[in-house]
N, CA and C atoms as a LAMMPS dump frame, in Angstrom:
ITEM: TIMESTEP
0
ITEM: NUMBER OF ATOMS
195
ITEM: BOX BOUNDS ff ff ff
-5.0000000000000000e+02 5.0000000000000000e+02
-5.0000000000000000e+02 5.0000000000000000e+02
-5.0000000000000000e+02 5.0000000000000000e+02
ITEM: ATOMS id mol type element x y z
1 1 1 N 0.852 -1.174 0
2 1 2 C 0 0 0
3 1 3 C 0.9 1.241 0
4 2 1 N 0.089 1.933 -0.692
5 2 2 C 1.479 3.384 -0.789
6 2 3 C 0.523 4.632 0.048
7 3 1 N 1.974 5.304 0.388
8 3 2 C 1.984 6.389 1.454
9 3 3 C 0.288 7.275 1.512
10 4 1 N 0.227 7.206 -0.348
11 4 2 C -0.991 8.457 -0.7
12 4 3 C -2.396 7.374 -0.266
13 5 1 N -2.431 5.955 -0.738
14 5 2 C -3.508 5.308 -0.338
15 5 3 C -3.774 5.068 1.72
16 6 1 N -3.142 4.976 1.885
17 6 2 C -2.401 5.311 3.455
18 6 3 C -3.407 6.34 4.04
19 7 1 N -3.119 7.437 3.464
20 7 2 C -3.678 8.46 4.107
21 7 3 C -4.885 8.734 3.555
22 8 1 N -5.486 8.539 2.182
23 8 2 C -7.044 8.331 2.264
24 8 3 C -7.726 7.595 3.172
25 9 1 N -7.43 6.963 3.449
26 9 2 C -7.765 5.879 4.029
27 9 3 C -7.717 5.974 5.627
28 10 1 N -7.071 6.967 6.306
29 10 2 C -6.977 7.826 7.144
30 10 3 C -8.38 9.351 7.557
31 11 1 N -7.557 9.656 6.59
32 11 2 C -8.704 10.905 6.037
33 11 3 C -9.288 10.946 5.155
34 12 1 N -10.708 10.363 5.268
35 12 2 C -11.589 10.318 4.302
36 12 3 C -11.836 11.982 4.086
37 13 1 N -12.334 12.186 2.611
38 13 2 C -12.574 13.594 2.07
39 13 3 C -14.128 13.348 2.226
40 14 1 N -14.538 14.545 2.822
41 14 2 C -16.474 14.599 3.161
42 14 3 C -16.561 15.562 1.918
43 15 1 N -16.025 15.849 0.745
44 15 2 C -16.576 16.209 -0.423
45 15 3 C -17.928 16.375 -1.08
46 16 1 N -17.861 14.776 -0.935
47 16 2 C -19.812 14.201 -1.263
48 16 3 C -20.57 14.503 -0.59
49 17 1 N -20.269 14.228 1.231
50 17 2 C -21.404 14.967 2.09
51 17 3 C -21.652 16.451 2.006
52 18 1 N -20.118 17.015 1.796
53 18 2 C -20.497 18.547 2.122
54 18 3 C -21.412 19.003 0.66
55 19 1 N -21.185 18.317 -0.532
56 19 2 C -22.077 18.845 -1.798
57 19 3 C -23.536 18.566 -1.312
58 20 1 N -23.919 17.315 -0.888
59 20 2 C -25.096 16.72 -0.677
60 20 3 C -25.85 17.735 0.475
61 21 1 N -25.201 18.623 1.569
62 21 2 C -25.829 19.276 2.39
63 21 3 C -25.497 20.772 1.748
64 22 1 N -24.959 21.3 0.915
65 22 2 C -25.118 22.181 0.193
66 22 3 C -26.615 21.875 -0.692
67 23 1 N -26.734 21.178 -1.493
68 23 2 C -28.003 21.039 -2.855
69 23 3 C -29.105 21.37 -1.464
70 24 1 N -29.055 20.456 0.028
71 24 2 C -30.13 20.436 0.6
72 24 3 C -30.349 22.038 1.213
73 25 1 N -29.091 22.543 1.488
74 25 2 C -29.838 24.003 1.885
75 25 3 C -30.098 24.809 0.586
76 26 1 N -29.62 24.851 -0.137
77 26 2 C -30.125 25.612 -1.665
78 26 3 C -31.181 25.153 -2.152
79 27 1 N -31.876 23.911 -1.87
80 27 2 C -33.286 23.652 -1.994
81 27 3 C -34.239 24.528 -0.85
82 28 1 N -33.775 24.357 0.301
83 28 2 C -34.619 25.133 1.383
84 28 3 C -34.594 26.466 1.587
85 29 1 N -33.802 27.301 0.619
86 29 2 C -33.156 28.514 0.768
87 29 3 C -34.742 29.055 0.914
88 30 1 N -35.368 30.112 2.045
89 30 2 C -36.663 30.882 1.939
90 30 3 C -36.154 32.074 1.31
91 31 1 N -37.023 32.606 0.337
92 31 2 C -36.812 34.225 0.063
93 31 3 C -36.368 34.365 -1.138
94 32 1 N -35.364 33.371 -1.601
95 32 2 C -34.983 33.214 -2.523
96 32 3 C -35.484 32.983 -4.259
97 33 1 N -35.076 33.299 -5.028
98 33 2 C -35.913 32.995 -6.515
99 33 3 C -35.889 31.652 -6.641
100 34 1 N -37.049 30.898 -7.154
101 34 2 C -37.116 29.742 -7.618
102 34 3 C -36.047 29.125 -8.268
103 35 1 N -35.706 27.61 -7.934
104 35 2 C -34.439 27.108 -8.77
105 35 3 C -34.186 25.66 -8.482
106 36 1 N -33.743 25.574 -9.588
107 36 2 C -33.663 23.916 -9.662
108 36 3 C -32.458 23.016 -9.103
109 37 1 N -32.49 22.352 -8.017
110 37 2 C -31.279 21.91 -7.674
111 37 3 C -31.32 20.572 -8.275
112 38 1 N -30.008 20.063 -8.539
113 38 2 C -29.71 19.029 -8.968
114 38 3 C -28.152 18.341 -8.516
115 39 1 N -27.994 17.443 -8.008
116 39 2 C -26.928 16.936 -7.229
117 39 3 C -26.516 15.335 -7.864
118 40 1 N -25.599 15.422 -8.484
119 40 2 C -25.047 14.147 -9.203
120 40 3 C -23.486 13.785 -8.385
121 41 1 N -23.136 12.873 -7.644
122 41 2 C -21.896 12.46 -7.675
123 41 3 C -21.54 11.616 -8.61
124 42 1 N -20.037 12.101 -8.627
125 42 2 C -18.826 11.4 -9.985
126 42 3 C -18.491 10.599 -8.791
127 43 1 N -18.809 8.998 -8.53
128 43 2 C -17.677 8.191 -7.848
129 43 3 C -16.561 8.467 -8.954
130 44 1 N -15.308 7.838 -7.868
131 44 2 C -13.951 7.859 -8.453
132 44 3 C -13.165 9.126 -9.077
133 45 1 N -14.124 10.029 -9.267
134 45 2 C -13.137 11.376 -10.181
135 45 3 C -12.899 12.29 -8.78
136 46 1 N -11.661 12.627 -9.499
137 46 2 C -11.636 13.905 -8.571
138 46 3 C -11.695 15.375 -8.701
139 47 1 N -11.31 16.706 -8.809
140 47 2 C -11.093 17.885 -9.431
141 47 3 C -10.772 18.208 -10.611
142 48 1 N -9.731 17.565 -11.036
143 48 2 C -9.371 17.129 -12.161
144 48 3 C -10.097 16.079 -13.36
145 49 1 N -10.139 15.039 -12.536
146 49 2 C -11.095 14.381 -13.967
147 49 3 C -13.003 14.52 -14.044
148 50 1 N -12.897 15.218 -13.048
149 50 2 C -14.737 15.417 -12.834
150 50 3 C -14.633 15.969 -14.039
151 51 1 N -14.194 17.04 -14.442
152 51 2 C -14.339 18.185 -15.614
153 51 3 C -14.961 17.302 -17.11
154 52 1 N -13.805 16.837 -17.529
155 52 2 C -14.497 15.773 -18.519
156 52 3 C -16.352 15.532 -18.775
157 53 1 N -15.713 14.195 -17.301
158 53 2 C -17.276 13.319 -16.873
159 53 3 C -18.236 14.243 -16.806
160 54 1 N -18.339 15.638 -16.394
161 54 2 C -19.136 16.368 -15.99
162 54 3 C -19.66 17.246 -16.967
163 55 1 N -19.154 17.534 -18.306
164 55 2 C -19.241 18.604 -18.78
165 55 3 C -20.556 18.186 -20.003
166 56 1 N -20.099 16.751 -20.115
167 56 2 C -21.697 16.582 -20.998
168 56 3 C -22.885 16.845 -20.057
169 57 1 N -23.045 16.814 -19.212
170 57 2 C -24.364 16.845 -18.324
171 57 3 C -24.566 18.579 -18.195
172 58 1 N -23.126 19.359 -17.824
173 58 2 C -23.425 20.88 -17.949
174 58 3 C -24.213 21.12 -18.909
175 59 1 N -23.383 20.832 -19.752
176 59 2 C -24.176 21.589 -21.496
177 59 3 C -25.563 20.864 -21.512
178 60 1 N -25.654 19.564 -21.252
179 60 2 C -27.608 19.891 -21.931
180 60 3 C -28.466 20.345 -20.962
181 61 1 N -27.619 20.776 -19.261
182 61 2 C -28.247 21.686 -18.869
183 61 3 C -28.652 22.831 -18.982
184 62 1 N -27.587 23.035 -19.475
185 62 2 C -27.603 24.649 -20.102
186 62 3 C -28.199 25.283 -21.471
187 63 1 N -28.185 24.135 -22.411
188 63 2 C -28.487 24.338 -23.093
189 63 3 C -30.209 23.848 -23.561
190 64 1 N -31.315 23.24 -22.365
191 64 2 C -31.948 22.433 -22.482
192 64 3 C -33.117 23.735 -22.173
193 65 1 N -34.189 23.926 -23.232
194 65 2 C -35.04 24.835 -23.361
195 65 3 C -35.943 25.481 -22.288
């Protein structure tokens, strides 16, 4: 096992939780303008390769009538 798997494995990253309790207060936001939350995790990617995986789903958001 190497040093970097070591320490994941140590310190798990709450990434996923902290997105998942973000979408939930931006759903509950009062006062606020109407809006659509949507919350997808990338298992396995990280900062770097999310971009890719992620970017077809941006665009037909964005681009979806």
């Amino acid at each position: 096992m190497t040093r970097e798997q070591v320490a994941k494995r140590l310190n798990p990253s709450r990434m996923a939780d902290n997105a998942r309790e973000l979408a939930e207060r931006l759903q509950g936001l009062k006062g606020a303008p109407p809006c659509t939350v949507a919350l997808h995790i990338f298992e396995g990617e990280d900062h770097k390769s999310v971009i890719p995986a992620s970017l077809g789903r941006a665009l037909a958001y964005a681009l979806t009538p």
